[in-house]
C-alpha positions, 0 to 999 in steps of 0.5 A: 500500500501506497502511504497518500497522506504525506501527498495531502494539502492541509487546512487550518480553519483559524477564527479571530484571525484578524488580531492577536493570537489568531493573527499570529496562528495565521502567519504561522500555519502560512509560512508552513504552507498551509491553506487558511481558511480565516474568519473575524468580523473585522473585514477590512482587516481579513481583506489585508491579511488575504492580500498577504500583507502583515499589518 
């Protein structure tokens, strides 16, 4: 049997993710090449953070 699991993309769904700890998850699990899934109520914020730009 083949081992497929190391060929799989990962996600991390990170709530809060416009300030503080979920912030600083975001850029973490970013520069581990994850896809991101992120979520806060500050949009103006998140629509930076998906530009790629740290704030």
């Amino acid at each position: 049997m083949e081992n497929h699991h190391k060929y799989r993309q990962k996600t991390a769904l990170i709530t809060g993710s416009a300030h503080g700890i979920g912030y600083q998850l975001a850029y973490v699990f970013a520069s581990h090449s994850y896809n991101l899934v992120l979520v806060d109520k500050d949009q103006e914020k998140l629509a930076v953070i998906a530009q790629g730009k740290r704030i």
